[in-house]
Structures are given as structure tokens and as C-alpha cells.
C-alpha positions as CSV (number, residue, x, y, z in Angstrom):
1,X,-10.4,-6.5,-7.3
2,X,-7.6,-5.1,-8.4
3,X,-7.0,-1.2,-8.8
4,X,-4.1,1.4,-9.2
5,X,-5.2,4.8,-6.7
6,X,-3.1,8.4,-7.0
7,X,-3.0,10.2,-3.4
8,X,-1.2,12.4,-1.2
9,X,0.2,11.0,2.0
10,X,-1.6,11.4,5.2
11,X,1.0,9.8,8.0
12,X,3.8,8.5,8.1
13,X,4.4,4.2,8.4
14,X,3.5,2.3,10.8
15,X,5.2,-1.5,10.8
16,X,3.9,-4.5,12.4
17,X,3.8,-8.2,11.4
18,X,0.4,-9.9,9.7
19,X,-1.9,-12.0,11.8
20,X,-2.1,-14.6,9.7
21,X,1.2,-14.6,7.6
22,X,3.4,-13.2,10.2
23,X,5.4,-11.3,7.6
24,X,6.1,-7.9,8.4
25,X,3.8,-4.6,6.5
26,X,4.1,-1.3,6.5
27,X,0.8,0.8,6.6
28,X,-0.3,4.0,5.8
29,X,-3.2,6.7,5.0
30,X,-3.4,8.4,1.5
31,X,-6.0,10.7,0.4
32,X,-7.0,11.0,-3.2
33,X,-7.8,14.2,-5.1
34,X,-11.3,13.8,-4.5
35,X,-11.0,14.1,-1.0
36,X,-11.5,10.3,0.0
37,X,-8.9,8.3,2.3
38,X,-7.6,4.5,1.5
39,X,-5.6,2.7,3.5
40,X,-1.7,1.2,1.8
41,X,-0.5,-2.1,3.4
42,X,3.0,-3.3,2.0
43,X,4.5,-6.6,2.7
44,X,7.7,-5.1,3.2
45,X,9.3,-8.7,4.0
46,X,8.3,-9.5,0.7
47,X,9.4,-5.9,-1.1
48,X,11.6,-3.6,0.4
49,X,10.4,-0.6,2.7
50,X,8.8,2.6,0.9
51,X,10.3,6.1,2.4
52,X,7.0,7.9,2.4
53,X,6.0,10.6,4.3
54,X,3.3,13.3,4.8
55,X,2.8,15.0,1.9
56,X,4.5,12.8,-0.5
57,X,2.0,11.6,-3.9
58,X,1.8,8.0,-3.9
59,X,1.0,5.8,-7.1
60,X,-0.1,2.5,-5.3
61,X,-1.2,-1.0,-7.4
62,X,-3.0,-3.1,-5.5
63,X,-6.3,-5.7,-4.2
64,X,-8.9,-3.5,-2.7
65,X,-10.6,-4.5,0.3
66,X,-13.3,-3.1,2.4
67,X,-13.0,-3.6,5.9
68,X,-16.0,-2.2,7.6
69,X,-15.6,0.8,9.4
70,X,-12.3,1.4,8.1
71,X,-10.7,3.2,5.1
72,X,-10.4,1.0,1.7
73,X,-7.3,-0.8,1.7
74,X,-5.1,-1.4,-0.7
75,X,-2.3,-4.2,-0.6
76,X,-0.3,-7.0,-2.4
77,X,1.4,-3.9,-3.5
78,X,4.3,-5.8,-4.2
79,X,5.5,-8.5,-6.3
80,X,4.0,-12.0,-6.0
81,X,6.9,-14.3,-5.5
82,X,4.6,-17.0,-5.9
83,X,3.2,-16.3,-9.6
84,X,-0.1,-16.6,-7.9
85,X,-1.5,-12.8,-8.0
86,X,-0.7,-10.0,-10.6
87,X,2.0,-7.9,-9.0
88,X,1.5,-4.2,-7.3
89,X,3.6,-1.7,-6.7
90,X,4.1,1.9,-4.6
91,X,5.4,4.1,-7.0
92,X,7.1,7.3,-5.1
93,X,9.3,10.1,-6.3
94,X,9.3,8.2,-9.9
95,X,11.1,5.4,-8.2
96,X,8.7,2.1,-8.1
97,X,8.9,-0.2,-5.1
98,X,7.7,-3.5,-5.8
């Protein structure tokens, strides 16, 4: 499912490459204005790295998926090279990063 979430950023990135794709992400914790957390994984070899940190408000574009016990996480928050997904985006600081 795809969804477009507004929050305020919780920590700062963490990078590491996918299990399965092997590309490298980013990651990091937002919190909305409701008070819930979710979760932003960015292929950043696909897009470029976003310069977030605490207390920055995110626009994120993105698949949603549950992971149980975890926050909701949002990513394919970039473009799809591939033409097989719609494209997402982190938008920070009116800049978008896709």
C-alpha cells in the first residue's frame, strides 16, 4: 500500500546494506503529529543520501509495511529505476530526494 506520512525526526541515520538486495539504505525513526512512530528506509544506492536529523519534519512517499513488533515502515522512497513501482520520495527542507 502505498502512502505519503508528515513527521518529525526521531534519530539520526543509520546505513547498512539489504539482506536480500545488498544495496545500501539508510533508516530512520519519525514521529507523526499524532504521536505515532514509523520507521523510513531509503535505498540510498538507488537515490542519493537524505541529511536528516533530530528534529527535522520529514514528508516521506512510500510502500507501507508492518513488520511485527516493529514500527510501520515506510520505503521505496525513491525512484523506481525499473518502471516497476510508482516512485517515493523524502522531501526535507523543501528539497525532494528521490
Amino acid at each position: 500500500m502505498e502512502v505519503t506520512y508528515a513527521g518529525t525526526v526521531l534519530t539520526l541515520p543509520r546505513f547498512f546494506h539489504g539482506k536480500h538486495s545488498r544495496y545500501e539504505h539508510e533508516q530512520f525513526d519519525c514521529r507523526d503529529a499524532r504521536g505515532a512512530t514509523f520507521r523510513v528506509i531509503d535505498n540510498v544506492t538507488i537515490g542519493p543520501r537524505i541529511p536528516v536529523r533530530p528534529g527535522d519534519h520529514v514528508t516521506v512517499k512510500g510502500e507501507l509495511v508492518h513488520d511485527r513488533g516493529a514500527p510501520p515502515i515506510v520505503h521505496f522512497t525513491h525512484h523506481d529505476p525499473w518502471k516497476t513501482h510508482e516512485d517515493g520520495f523524502v522531501r526535507l527542507d523543501g528539497r525532494t530526494y528521490a
